[in-house]
C-alpha positions in Angstrom: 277.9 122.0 -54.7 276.5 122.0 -58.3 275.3 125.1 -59.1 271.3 125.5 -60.2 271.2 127.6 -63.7 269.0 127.9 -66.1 265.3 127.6 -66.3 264.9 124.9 -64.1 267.0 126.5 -61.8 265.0 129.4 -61.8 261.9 127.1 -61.4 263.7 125.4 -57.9 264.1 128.7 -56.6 261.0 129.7 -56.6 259.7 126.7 -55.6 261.2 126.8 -52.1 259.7 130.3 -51.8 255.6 128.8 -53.1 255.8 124.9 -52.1 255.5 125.8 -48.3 252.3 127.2 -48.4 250.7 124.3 -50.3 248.1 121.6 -48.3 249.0 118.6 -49.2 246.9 117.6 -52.1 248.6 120.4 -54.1 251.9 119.4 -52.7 251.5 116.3 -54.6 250.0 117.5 -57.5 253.6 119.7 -57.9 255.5 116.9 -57.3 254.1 114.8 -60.6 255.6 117.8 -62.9 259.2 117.4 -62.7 261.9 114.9 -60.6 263.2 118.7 -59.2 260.0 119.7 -57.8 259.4 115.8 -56.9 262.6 116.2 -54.6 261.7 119.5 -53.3 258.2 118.2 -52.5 259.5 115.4 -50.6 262.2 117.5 -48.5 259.2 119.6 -47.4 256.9 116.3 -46.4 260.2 115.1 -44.6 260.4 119.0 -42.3 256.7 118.6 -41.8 256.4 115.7 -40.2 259.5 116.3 -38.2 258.0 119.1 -36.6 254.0 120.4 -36.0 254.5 123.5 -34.5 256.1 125.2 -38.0 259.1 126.2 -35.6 256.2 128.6 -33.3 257.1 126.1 -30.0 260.9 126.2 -28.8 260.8 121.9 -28.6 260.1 120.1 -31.9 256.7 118.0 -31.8 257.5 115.5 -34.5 254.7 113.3 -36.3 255.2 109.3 -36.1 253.2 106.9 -37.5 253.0 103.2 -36.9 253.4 100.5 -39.3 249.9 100.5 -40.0 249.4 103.3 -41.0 252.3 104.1 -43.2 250.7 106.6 -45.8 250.1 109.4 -43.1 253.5 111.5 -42.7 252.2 114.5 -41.2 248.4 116.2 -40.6 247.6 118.9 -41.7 246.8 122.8 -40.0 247.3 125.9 -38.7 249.7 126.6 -36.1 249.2 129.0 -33.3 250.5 128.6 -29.3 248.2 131.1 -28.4 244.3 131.8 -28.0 243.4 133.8 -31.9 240.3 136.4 -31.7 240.8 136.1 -35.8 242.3 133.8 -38.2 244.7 135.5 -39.6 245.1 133.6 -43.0 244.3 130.6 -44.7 248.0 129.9 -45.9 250.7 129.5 -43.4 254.2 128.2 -44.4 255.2 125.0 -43.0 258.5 122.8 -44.3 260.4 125.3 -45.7 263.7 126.7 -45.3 264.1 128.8 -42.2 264.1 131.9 -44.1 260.7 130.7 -45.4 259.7 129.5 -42.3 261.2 131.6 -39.2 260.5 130.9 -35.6 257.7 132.4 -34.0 257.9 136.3 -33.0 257.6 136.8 -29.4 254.4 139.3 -29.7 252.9 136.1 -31.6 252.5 134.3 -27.7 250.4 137.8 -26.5 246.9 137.0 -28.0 245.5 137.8 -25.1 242.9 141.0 -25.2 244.2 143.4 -22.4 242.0 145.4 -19.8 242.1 149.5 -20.1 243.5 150.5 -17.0 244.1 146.9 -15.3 246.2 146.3 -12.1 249.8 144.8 -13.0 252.7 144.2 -10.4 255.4 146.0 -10.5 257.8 143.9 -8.9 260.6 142.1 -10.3 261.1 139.2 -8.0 260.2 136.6 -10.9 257.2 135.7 -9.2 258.2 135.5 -5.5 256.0 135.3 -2.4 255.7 139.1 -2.5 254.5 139.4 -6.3 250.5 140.4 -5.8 249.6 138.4 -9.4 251.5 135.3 -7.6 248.7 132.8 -7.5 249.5 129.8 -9.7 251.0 127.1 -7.2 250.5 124.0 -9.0 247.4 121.3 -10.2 245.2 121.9 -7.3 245.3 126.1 -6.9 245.3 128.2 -10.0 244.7 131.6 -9.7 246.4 134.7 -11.7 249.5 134.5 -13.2 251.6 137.8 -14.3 250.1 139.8 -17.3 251.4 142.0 -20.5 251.3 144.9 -18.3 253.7 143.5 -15.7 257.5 144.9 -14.8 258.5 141.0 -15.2 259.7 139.5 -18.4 258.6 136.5 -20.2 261.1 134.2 -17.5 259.2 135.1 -15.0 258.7 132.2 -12.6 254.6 133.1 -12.6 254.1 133.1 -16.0 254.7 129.3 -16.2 251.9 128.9 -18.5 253.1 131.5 -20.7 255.8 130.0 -22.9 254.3 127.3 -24.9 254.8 123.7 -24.6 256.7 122.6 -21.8 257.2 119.2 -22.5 258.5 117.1 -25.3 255.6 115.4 -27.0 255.0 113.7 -30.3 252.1 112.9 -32.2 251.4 108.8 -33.1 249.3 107.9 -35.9 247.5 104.8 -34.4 245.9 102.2 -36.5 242.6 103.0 -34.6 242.2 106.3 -32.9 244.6 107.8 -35.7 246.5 110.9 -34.5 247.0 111.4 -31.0 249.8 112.8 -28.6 251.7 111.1 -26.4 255.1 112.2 -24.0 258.4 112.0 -25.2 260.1 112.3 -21.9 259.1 111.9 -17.6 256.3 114.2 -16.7 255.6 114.2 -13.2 252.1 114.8 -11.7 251.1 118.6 -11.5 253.5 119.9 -13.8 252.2 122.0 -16.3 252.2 120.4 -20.1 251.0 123.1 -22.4 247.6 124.8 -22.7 244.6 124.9 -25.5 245.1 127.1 -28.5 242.7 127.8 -31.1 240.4 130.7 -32.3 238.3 132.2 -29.9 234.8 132.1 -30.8 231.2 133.8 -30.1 228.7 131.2 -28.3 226.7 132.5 -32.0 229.9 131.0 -34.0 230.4 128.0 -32.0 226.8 126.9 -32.5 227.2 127.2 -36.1 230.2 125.0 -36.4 229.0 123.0 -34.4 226.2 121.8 -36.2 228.4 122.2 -39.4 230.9 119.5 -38.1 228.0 117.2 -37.2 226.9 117.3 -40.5 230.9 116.6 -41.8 231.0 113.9 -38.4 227.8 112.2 -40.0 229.1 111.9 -43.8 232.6 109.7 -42.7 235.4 109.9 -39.8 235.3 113.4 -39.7 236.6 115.0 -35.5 236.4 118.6 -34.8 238.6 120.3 -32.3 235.7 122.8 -31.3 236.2 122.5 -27.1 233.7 124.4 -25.1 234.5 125.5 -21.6 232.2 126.8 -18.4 232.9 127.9 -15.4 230.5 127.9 -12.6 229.7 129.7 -9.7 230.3 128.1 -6.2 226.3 127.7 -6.4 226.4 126.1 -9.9 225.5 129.0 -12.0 227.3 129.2 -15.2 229.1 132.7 -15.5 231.9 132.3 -17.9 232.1 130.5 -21.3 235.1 130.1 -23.5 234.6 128.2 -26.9 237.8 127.8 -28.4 237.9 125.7 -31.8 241.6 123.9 -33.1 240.3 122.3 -36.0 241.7 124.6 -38.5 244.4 126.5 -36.6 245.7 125.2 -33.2 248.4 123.8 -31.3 249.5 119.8 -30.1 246.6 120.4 -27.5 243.6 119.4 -30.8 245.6 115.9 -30.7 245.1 115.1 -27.3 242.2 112.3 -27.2 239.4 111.4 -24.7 239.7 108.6 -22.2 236.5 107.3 -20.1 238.8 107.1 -17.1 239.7 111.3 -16.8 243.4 110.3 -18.5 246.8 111.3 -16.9 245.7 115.1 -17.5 243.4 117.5 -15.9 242.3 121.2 -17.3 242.7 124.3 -15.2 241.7 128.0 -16.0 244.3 130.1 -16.0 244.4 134.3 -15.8 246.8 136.9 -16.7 246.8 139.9 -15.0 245.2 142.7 -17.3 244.3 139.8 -19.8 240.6 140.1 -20.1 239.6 136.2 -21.3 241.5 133.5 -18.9 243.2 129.6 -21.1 242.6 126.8 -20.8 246.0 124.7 -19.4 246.9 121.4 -19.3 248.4 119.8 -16.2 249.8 116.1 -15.5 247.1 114.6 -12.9 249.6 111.9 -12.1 252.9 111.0 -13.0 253.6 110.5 -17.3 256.0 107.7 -18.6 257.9 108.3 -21.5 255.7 107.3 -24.8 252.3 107.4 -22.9 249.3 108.2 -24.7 248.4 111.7 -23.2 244.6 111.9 -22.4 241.9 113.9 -20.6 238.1 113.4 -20.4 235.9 115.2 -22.8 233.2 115.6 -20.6 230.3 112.9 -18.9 227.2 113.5 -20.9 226.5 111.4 -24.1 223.2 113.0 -25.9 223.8 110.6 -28.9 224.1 106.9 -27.8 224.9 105.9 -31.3 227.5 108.4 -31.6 231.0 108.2 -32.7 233.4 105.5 -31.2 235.6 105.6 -28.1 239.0 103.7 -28.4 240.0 104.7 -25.1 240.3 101.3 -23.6 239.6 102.2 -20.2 238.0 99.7 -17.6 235.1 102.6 -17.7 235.2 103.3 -21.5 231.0 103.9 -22.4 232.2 102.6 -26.1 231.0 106.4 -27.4 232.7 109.4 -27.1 230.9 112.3 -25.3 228.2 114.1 -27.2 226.1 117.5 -26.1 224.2 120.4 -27.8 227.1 122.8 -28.3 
């Protein structure tokens, strides 16, 4: 291999180390300077769109568009496979070499916020029968699943939810609905797919955004990834609410889009033992072909007739996409 000397050399080097961290804009602005850092820039665009989760999930979820839309390689954000309390930074590296760009630390998957003092089993039966946290057993039962505090480790057969996404997906620029996420392989029904990462917000925060991305949704084809979630009391009462927003950092779950139908997946709360906010999980309602579209419902109430379009091209499809006062 020809070896790099010199000042352009120098300029290469330190290019693989910077280039990473651009958003794409920039990226392309480099690339106009010099047919080095053109090269470079396109190397980087090619590892992007090979894989969305910047190496943080163990399968790679690579970006495909369709033949209509040829000019969108990859989107861009901020990867995380777990629920954030805090964004951590507004540059994350993505494409680089994997000393730039290493695999996710295990500690990275733990963002959930522990209880002082809480019950954890002690057993080490990889969630058998006689493990007390034991309670996920499949799509129609979800109860705890083994915590940080726990004598199990990470394979665990009760911490099923635990480990990121459990299915190969890919993301499919459509000339339509643009991005959205469909299986790369069999998934059969009640099999869990991944769950819904994103920061963590305050009902106060949420709000805010909310109206903020209206105001974005209202100027051109603008779609936020703010999801909020309640769950009710057997007598209907609200008594838990989790907003958790994957438009600027998040995992595959943001590409996921709505169908009027309920889609081929259903959510399900999921708790860790000592963890003191539960996630939001992903599960196959019925059986998933191989490069099916991967869909749930976004929820039944439509506040804004006139609002933005639903592509879902269900039987049921309303022809808007569901709309309510955040």
């Amino acid at each position: 291999m020809q070896r790099r000397n010199g000042k352009e050399g120098g300029l290469v080097e330190c290019a693989e180390l910077v280039l990473p961290y651009l958003t794409p804009s920039e990226l392309a602005n480099v690339s106009l300077t010099c047919k080095s850092l053109l090269k470079l820039s396109r190397s980087i665009t090619l590892r992007r769109s090979s894989d969305a989760s910047r190496t943080f999930e163990t399968l790679p979820v690579p970006f495909l568009s369709t033949a209509a839309e040829p000019h969108h390689p990859y989107a861009h954000f901020l990867y995380t496979p777990s629920l954030l309390l805090l964004l951590p930074s507004l540059r994350q590296p993505w494409g680089g070499s994997s000393a730039v760009s290493p695999a996710a630390p295990a500690s990275h998957r733990a963002q959930s916020v522990g209880l002082v003092g809480a019950s954890a089993c002690e057993c080490r039966a990889c969630g058998g029968p006689a493990c007390p946290c034991a309670g996920l057993r499949g799509l129609d039962h979800v109860g705890r699943e083994c915590g940080p505090g726990c004598s199990c480790g990470p394979h665990c057969g009760n911490r099923a939810t635990q480990n990121g996404v459990a299915a190969r997906v890919k993301i499919v620029r459509g000339e339509r609905k643009g991005w959205g996420l469909h299986s790369d392989q069999f998934i059969a029904k009640g099999e869990f797919v991944f769950e819904y990462a994103g920061e963590l917000l305050t009902t106060k925060e949420a709000q805010r955004r909310h109206q903020y991305y209206d105001e974005l949704a209202s100027q051109g084809r603008f779609s936020s990834a703010l999801l909020v979630v309640r769950e009710h009391l057997p007598s209907g009462k609200a008594c838990l609410r989790l907003n958790i927003d994957a438009t600027r950092i998040g995992n595959v779950a943001r590409f996921v889009n709505h169908s009027c139908d309920g889609g081929n997946l259903s959510t399900k709360l999921v708790r860790s033992s000592g963890a003191l906010f539960p996630r939001l999980c992903f599960f196959a309602s019925k059986d998933i072909q191989v490069d099916e579209e991967l869909t749930f419902s976004y929820g039944e109430i439509r506040k804004r007739p006139n609002g933005l379009p639903c592509f879902c091209s269900s039987p049921s499809c309303f022809g808007t996409l569901p709309s309510e006062d955040t």
